[in-house]
C-alpha positions in Angstrom: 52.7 -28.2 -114.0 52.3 -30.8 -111.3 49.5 -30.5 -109.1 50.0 -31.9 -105.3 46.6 -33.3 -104.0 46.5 -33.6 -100.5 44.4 -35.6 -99.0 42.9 -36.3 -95.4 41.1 -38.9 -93.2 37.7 -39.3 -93.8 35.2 -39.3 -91.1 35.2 -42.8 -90.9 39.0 -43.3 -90.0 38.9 -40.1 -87.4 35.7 -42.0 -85.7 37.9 -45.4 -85.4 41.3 -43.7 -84.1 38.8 -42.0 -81.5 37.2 -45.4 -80.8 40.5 -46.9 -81.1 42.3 -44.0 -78.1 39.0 -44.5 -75.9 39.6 -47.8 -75.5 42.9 -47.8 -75.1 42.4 -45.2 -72.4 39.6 -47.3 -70.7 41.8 -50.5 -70.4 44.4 -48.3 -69.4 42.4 -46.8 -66.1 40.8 -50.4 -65.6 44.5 -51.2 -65.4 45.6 -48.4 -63.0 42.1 -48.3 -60.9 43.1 -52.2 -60.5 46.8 -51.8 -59.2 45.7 -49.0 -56.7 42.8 -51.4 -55.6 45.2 -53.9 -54.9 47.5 -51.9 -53.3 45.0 -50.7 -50.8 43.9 -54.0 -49.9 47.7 -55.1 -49.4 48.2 -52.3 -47.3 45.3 -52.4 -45.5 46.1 -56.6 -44.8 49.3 -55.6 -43.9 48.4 -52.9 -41.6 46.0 -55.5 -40.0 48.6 -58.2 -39.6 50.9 -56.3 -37.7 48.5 -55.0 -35.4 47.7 -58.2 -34.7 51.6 -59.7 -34.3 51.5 -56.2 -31.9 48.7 -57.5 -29.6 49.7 -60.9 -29.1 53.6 -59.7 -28.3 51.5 -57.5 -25.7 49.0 -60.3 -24.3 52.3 -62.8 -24.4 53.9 -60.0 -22.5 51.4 -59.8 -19.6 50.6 -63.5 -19.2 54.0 -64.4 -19.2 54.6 -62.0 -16.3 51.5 -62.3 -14.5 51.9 -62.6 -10.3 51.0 -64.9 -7.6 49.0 -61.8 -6.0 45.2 -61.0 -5.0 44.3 -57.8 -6.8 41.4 -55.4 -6.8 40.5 -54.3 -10.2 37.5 -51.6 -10.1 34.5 -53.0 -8.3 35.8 -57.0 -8.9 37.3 -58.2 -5.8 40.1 -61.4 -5.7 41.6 -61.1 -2.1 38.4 -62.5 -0.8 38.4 -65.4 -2.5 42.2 -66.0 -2.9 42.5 -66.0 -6.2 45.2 -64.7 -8.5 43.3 -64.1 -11.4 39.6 -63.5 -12.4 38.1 -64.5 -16.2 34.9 -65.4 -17.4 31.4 -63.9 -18.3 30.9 -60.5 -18.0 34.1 -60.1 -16.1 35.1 -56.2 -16.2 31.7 -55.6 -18.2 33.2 -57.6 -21.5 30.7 -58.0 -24.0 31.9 -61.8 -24.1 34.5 -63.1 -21.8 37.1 -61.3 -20.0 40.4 -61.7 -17.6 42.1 -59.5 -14.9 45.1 -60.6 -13.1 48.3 -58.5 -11.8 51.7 -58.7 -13.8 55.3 -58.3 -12.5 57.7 -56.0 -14.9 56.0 -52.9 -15.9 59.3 -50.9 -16.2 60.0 -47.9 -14.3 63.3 -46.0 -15.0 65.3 -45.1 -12.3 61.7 -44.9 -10.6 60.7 -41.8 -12.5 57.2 -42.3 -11.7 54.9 -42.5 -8.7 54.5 -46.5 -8.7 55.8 -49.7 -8.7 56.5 -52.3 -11.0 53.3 -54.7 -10.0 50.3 -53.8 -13.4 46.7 -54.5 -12.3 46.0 -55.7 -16.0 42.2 -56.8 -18.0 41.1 -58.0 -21.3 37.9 -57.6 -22.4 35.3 -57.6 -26.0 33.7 -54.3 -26.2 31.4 -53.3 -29.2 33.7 -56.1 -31.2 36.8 -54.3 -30.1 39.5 -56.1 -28.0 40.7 -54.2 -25.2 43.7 -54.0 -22.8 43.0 -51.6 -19.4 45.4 -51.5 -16.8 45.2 -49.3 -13.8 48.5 -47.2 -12.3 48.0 -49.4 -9.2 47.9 -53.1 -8.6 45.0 -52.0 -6.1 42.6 -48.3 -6.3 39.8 -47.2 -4.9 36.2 -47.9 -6.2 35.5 -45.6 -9.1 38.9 -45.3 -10.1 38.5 -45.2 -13.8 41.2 -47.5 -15.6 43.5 -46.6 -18.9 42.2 -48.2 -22.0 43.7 -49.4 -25.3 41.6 -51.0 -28.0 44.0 -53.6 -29.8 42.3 -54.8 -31.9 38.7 -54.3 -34.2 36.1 -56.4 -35.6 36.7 -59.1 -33.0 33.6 -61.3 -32.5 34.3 -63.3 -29.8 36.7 -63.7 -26.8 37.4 -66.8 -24.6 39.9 -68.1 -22.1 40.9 -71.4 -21.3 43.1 -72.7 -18.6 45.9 -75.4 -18.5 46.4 -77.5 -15.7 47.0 -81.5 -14.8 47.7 -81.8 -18.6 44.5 -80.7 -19.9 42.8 -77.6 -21.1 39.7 -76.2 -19.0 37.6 -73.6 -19.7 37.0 -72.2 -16.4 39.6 -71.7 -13.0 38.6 -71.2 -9.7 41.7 -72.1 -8.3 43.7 -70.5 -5.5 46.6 -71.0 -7.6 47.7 -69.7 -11.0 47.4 -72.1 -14.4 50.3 -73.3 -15.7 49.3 -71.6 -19.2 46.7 -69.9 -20.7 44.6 -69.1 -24.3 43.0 -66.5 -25.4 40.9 -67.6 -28.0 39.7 -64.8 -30.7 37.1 -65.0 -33.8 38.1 -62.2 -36.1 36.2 -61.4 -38.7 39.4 -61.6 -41.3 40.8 -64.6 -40.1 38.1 -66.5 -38.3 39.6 -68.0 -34.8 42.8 -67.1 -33.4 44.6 -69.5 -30.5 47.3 -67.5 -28.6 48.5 -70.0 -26.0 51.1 -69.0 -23.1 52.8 -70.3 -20.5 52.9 -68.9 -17.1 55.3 -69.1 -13.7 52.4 -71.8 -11.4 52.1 -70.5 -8.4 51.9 -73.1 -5.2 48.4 -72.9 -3.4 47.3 -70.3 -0.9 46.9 -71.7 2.8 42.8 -71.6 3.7 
């Protein structure tokens, strides 16, 4: 009569499979934990690079159609001096520099709204967040509170420069408009950003 011995694993060899399957389970959710990091990060990058293509496209935008006009943006006055476009310190309470000017364009289908097409437009560093404001009217009464969208976050610093006679200047007190200008921005991500445009130069206002 045969006798069928069976026999088992040992406590040994079940302690190494188990050793074996934790590992394997630990590389495995290094592996996954990983991917998922990396994914966020891309997404996150990406996220952040198109914002950024979508504020230049919008600064580009207004500079390229900014006006030959005095404006009046909140308690910062241009018709008094003649000048078509305000930047520097402090300007509009930035943090940094800022700019305000008036822009041809802003669209208005079949004149559905209560305005025209001239944009009393600003850029200004707020709490390290770049922002656009723009008011429903070229000109408004003091206190008029203006719309405004943050572009962009973790900005550090903000600067304008001014092209004229060939050259770059970092300051315009002209009566005229510049034939182009930067904005110059330190992100944190990328460091400094030069956005350079080119605008219509307006001839100079009679004294």
């Amino acid at each position: 009569m045969n006798i069928i011995r069976q026999r088992g694993f040992t406590l040994i060899e079940i302690l190494i499979a188990i050793s074996i399957f934790a590992l394997i389970g630990l590389a495995s959710h290094q592996v996954l934990y990983s991917v998922l990091t990396s994914d966020e990060v891309s997404q996150k990058a990406a996220q952040r690079i198109k914002q950024t293509q979508r504020s230049y496209q919008l600064v580009q935008t207004d500079i390229m159609q900014i006006a030959p006009r005095p404006i009046r943006f909140g308690s910062h006055e241009s018709a008094g001096a003649k000048q078509f476009l305000l930047a520097g310190d402090d300007v509009i309470d930035s943090d940094d520099q800022g700019i305000v000017f008036a822009r041809l364009g802003w669209r208005n289908p079949a004149q559905m709204f209560p305005r025209g097409a001239v944009q009393a437009v600003g850029y200004r560093l707020i709490d390290n967040k770049l922002e656009r404001l723009h008011y429903l009217y070229p000109d408004q009464e003091s206190g008029t509170k203006p719309q405004v969208t943050v572009l962009l976050e973790h900005v550090e610093s903000l600067k304008f420069e001014f092209f004229d006679k060939n050259k770059w200047q970092k300051n315009w007190r002209k009566p005229t408009l510049p034939a182009g200008i930067a904005m110059i921005i330190t992100l944190k991500s990328y460091g400094e950003v030069r956005w350079q445009f080119l605008t219509v130069a307006s001839p100079e206002v009679e004294s």
